[in-house]
Every structure is written in structure tokens, then in C-alpha cells.
N, C-alpha and C positions, 0 to 999 in steps of 0.2 A: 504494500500500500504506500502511497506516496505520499509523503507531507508535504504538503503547502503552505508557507508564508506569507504573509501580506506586512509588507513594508511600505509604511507609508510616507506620501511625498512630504517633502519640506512645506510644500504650500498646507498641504490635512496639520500638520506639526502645528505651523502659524495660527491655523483658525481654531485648532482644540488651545492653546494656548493662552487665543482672546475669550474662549469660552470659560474656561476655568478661573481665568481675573476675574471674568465679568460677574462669574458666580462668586466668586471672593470679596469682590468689592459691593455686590447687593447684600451680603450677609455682613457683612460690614457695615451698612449704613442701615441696614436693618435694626443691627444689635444696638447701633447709638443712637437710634430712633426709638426705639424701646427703652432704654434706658432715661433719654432726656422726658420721654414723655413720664415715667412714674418721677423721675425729682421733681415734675413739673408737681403731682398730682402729691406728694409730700411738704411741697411749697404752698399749697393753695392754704388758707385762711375760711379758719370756718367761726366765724364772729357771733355764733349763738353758743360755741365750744369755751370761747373769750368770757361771756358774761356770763357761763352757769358757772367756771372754776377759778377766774380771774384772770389775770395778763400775764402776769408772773406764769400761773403753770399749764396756761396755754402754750406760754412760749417757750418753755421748758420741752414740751413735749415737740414741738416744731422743730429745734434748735435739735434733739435726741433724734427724733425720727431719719432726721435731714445727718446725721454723722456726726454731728456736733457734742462740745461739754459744756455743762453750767457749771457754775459752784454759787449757792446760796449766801447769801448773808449769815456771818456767823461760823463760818463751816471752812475747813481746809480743805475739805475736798473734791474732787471734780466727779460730776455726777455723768455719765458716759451708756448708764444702762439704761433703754425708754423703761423695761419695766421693773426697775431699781427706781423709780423716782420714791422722795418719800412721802407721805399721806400725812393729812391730817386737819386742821380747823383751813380752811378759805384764807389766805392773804398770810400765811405764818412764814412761809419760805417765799424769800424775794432774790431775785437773783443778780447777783454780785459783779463775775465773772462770767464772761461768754468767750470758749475756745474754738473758734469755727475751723480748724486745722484738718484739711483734706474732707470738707463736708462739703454738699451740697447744697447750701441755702442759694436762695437766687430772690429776686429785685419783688416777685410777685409776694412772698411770703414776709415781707418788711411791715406789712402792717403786722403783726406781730410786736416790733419793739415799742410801738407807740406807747404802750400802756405801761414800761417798766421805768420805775422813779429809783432803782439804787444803781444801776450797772456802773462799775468804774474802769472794768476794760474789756478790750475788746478784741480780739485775736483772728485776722482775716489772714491765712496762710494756706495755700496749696487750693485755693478754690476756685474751679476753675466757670463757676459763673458770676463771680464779681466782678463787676465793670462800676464806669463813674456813673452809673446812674444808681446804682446801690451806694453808694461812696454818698453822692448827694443827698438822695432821699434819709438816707441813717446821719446827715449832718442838720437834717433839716426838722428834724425830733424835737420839741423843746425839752424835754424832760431829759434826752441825751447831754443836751447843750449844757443841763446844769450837772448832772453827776458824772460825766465821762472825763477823765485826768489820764489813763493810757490806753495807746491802743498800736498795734503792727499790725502792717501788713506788709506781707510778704509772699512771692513768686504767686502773683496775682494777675496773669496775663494779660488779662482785657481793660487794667487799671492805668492810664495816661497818668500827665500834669492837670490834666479837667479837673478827676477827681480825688487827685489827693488836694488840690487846690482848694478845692469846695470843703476841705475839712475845716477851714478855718474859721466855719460857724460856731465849731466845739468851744465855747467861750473859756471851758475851764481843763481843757487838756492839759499837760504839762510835758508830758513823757509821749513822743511818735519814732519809731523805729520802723523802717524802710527797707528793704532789701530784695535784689534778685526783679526790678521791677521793668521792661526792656521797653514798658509804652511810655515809659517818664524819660522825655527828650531834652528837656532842660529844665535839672535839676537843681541849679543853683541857685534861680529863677524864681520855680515853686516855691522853694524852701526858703527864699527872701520874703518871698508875700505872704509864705504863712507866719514865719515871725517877726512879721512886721501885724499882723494882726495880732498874732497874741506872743507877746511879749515874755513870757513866761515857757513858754515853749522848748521846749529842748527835746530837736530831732537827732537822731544818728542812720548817718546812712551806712547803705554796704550796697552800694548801685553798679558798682565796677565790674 
């Protein structure tokens, strides 16, 4: 009996070639289609959730859901588990610290902080949907404006000179640390106009 092979041309090579990107690259854009759509759907604000347990552990649980850590007023320690929160009377635990480090929060879920009157910093690091329009919108907080004194952010891609500009709402920051930020084009700029609005200020960069 005879065997026969079937070798195929260079041109069948080329076209199974474009066939199997093509299929790589829709599962590809599929998987961060799926994905962006549920951070969207952990991002969303549910404002009847707001007023039956307060602001505080509304956004405790937004902030958990989404990757993120709080730490309470009171408390040394950072709260990372959604179903580790801890229980108890309406308004007891207020939140202090917010560690957004490799989370997912994004611009829609920002009504969320409006309601929190202790946070004093604030940790935007590895997030890759922060841009200046979250930068603004969280500078433009009044009740931020009064207890926010530190905050980083850091390898924050989509973050310019816009919005760290816009921080300089924060009347009572003192401590902003910078780093790894490649949309801040002129940086010396920035960081004149922000201490030239608040006086008190003391940035450290690591931009290089």
C-alpha cells in the first residue's frame, strides 16, 4: 500500500497562519472584553446600597470588590477580604486609608467617595483605569478637600500633567509622591503650580 503525503504550499502555510492570529487575536479581545465589562459592573454605584448601610461601608465594599484595601479609623490594619469586613452599629467604622494598589476602581464608581469625611490617604498605584478625569473628579470632593494630607500615585498610565494638576484642589495635602508616570510631560511645571497653590506641599518625584 502506498503512503501519500500532502505537503502543503507556502501560500496554505500563509493563510493557516493568518487564520490562527486571527483566532488568537479575537480570543484576545474577547477575554478583555469580558473582563472590562465585569470591572465595569463592580464599578457601578448602587445608591439605595449607600443609604441603607452608609458611605463608609458602601464604599468599603466597592473599594474590596474592585481589589482594593481600606483601613478604618482606629485600626492598623488593612482590610483586603470583601467578606472579612467587620459588622456592627451603622456609621462605627469610617474609613481612614484607601490602598487602590493593582485594583480596578475606574471614574464610574467615584460617587462612592463622596460620602467619606475621615480618608487621609490615598494610594492610586498599578491601576490601570485611572486617568485625569478620576484625578479630577476625586479632587473635586469637598469633604476630600478637607481631610486628604497624603496620597501616591504611581505607574498610573493614563494619568498626564491634567491630572495631577487638578490635585491642587486638595487644600490640605501635604505629602504627594509621584513615580513611574510616562503621561507627565512637564514635570517641573506641574509641580510648580501645585506648590505654588498649596504651599505646604511637599512632593517627591521618581519620574526618571
Amino acid at each position: 500500500m502506498t503512503n501519500i503525503f500532502f505537503i502543503p504550499k507556502p501560500t496554505d502555510m500563509r493563510l493557516l497562519s493568518q487564520v490562527v492570529k486571527s483566532a488568537v487575536s479575537q480570543r484576545d479581545w474577547s477575554r478583555r472584553h469580558f473582563w472590562g465589562w465585569l470591572n465595569a459592573v463592580f464599578n457601578k454605584v448602587d445608591y439605595e446600597r449607600i443609604k441603607a448601610v452608609g458611605p463608609d461601608r458602601a464604599a468599603a465594599e466597592w473599594l474590596l470588590r474592585c481589589g482594593a484595601k481600606v483601613r478604618f479609623q482606629g485600626f492598623d490594619r488593612w482590610h483586603h477580604d470583601y467578606n472579612g469586613l467587620p459588622t456592627g452599629p451603622l456609621g462605627r467604622y469610617k474609613i481612614q486609608g484607601i490602598d487602590a494598589t493593582e485594583s480596578c476602581i475606574m471614574y464610574r464608581g467615584f460617587d462612592h467617595l463622596d460620602g467619606l469625611k475621615h480618608v487621609e490617604e490615598i494610594k492610586l498605584s498599578k491601576c490601570i483605569y485611572i486617568e485625569d478625569a478620576c484625578l479630577e473628579r476625586l479632587s473635586s470632593i469637598e469633604n476630600l478637600q478637607e481631610s486628604l494630607y497624603m496620597m501616591e500615585v504611581v505607574s498610573c498610565g493614563n494619568v498626564t500633567d491634567k491630572g495631577i494638576v487638578a490635585l491642587h484642589k486638595l487644600k490640605n495635602l501635604e505629602y504627594l509622591f509621584l513615580s513611574d508616570l510616562p503621561g507627565i510631560k512637564d514635570k517641573q511645571t506641574t509641580v510648580d503650580r501645585l506648590q505654588t497653590a498649596l504651599p505646604r506641599l511637599d512632593v517627591e518625584l521618581d519620574l526618571d
